[in-house]
N, C-alpha and C positions, 0 to 999 in steps of 0.2 A: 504493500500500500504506500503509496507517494504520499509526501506531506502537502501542506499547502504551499510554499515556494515553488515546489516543482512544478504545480501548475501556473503558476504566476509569469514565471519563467517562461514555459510554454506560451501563456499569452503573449506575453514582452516578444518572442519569436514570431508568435502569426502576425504581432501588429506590424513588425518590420517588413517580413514580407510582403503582407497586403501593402503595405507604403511603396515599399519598389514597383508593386503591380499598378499600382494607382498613380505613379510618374508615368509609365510607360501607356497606362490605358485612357491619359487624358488626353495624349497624341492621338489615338486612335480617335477619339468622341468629336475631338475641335476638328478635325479633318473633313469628318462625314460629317457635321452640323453645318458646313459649308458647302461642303463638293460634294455630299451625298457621297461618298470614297471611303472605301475600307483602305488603307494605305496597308495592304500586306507586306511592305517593305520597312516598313516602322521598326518591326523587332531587330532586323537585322542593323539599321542603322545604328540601333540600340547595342548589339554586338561591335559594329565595328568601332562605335566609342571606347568597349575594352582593347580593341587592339592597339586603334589611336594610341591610348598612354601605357602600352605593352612599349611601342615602341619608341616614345617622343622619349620616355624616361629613361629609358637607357644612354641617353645623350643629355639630357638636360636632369635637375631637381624635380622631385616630386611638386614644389609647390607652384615651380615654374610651369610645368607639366600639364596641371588643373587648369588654367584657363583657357591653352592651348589645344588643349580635347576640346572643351564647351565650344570654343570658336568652328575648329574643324568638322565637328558633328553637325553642326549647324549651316557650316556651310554644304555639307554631304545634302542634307534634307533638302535645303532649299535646291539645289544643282537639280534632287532627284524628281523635287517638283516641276523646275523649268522643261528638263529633258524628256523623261518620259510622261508626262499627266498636262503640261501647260498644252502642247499640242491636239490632245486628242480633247480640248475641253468643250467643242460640240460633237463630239462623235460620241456612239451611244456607250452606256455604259458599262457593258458586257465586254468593250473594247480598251476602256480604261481599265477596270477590274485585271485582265488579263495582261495588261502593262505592267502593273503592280505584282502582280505574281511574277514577272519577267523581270522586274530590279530584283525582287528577294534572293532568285536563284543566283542572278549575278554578283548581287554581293555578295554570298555563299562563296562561288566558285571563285570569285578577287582573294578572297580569304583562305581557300582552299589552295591556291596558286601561292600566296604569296606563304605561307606558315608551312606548307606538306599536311597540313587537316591534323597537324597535332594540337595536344593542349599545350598553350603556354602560360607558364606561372604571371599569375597579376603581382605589381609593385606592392610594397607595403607602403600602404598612407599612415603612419605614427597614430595620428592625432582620432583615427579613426578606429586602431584594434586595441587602442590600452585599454585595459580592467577599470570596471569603477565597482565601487562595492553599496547596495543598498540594503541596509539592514543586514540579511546573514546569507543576503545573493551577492554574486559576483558576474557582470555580464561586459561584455565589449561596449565602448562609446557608443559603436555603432546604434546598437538598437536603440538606444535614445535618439541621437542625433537625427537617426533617421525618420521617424516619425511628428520630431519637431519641424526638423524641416519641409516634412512630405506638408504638414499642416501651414505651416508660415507661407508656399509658395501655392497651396492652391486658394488659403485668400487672398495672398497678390492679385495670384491669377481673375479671382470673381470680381476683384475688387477694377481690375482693370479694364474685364468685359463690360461690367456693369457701370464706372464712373469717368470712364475716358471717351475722346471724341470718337478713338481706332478701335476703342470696344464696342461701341455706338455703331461706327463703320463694318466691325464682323458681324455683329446680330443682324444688320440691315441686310449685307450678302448672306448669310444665313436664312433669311427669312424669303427674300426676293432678289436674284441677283441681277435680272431685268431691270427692275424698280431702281435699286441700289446705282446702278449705269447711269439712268436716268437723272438720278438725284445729282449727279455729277460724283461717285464713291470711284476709285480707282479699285477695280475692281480683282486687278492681279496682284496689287503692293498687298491689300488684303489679304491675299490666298498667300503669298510670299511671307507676311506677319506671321501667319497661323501656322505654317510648318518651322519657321522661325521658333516658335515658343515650343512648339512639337518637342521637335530635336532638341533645345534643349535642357528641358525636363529628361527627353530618355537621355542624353548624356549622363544626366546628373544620377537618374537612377542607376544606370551603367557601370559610375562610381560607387556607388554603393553597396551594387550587384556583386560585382565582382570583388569588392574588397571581403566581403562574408563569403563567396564560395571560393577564390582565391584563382580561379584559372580561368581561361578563357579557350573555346573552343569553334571553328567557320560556323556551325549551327547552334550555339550557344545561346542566341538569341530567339531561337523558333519555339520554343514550351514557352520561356518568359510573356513572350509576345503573342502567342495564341490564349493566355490563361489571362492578358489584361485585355485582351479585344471580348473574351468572354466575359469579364467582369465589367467593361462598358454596355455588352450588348440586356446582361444582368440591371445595369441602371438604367439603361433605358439610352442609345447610343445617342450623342448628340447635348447629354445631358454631365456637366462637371461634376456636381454631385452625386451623381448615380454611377458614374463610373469609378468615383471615390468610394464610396458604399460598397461598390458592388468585390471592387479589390481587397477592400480588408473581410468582406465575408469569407472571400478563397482563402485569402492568406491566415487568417485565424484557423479556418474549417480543417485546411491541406496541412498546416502545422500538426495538428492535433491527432490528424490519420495517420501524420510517417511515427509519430510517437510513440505508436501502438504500432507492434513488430508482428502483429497477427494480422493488419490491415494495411501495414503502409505502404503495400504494391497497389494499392487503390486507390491512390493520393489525387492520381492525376484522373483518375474517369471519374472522380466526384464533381470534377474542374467540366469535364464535359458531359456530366450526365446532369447537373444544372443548366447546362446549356440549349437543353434537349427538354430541359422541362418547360424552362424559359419560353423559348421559341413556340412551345405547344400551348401554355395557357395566359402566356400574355407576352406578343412577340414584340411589341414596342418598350417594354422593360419595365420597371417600377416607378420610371420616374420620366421615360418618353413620352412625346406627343405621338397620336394616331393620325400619321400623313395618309392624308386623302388623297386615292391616287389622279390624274387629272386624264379626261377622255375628250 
């Protein structure tokens, strides 16, 4: 019988988690609340942000390192929006979709090309694996920092949707992107903003990612990134808070299965058999709008 720390501990682990899934699954939610776009390419951007400072670090400091990822990933996003997804942006959507599926494998295979498809050890961040002791627990900074953080940057985040001009400006392309043109809204700097913030948030999770599992591998990114598009499509896709929500449900839930050694080959179909339930009795999510389709 486990005491009470131990579960506490256990919780302290699923909130981190769900923290990492809910940077990674707010990229997914602002994308399609825009472009109506699953960006399947997202997780792996999220990946090659671990490679980024695989390799910046080995040549430069860790601290130097940090902002030089954040910059790079961001520019990755945006490149990936111009290149593959600005072009096709009247062609239908079964066409962009299938674009996006065509960056994921590509950065895959960039990553598989440039590493031999092994894992490479991630850098140590100090400031991120030392011990802090609460009462008569002992856990990494991480798990604190990371859930402070995940919370400080997603009121940024509403706070900037909700009381700036260019927040003003994505809800409007959001809602009407006709209307939005109309109104005089630039209406690519917009979509350009919004994988802007995408990227990087998964950067930032990337750091985080990785400094708790320690390695980094070319597909590294594809569970991360299908388990937060699950936890967006969970709150309702499109929606910030529901894709927060819906990330620390998994991440609490999936903690709590690998714990239990009779169950914890089950961790991940729990990930998708809420997805499956999602989808069946209420497909717009907890906290989406039901888009009428237009004829």
């Amino acid at each position: 019988m486990h005491d009470f720390s131990y579960y506490i501990q256990l919780l302290l682990a699923g909130i981190t988690v769900g923290s990492l899934y809910a940077l990674i699954a707010i990229g997914y939610t602002m994308v399609y609340g825009i472009l109506r776009l699953i960006n399947f390419a997202h997780g792996d951007i999220f990946m090659a942000a671990g490679f980024f400072m695989i390799f910046i670090s080995g040549t430069t400091s860790i601290y130097v390192s940090l902002p030089i990822v954040l910059i790079l990933t961001v520019i990755l996003g945006v490149t990936v929006e111009r290149v593959a997804y600005r072009p096709l942006r009247e062609a239908p959507r079964m066409s962009v979709m299938i674009s996006a599926i065509g960056v994921s494998y590509l950065l895959q295979n960039f990553a598989i090309y440039y590493t031999g498809g092994l894992a490479r050890p991630y850098p140590v961040i100090p400031f991120l694996i030392r011990d802090i002791t609460i009462g008569n627990m002992t856990v990494k900074a991480l798990t604190i920092i990371t859930p402070v953080l995940t919370v400080i940057l997603v009121v940024a985040l509403v706070l900037l949707i909700n009381r700036t001009k260019i927040g003003m400006a994505m809800r409007a392309v959001a809602k009407d992107q006709n209307t939005a043109r109309l109104m005089g809204i630039k209406i690519n700097n917009v979509i350009s903003i919004t994988f802007v913030i995408g990227s990087l948030l998964a950067a930032v999770g990337s750091i985080l990612y990785f400094s708790n599992y320690e390695q980094v591998t070319p597909t590294a990114g594809a569970m991360p990134g299908l388990k937060a598009f699950v936890a967006a499509v969970f709150g309702g896709i499109g929606s910030i808070p529901g894709a927060v929500l819906g990330a620390y449900v998994i991440g609490i839930v999936e903690t709590f299965i690998k714990a239990n050694n009779d169950y914890a080959i089950f961790s991940n179909a729990f990930t998708f058999a809420l997805l499956i339930i999602i989808l069946v009795f209420r497909p717009h999510g907890l906290f989406g709008e039901k888009l009428a389709e237009k004829v």
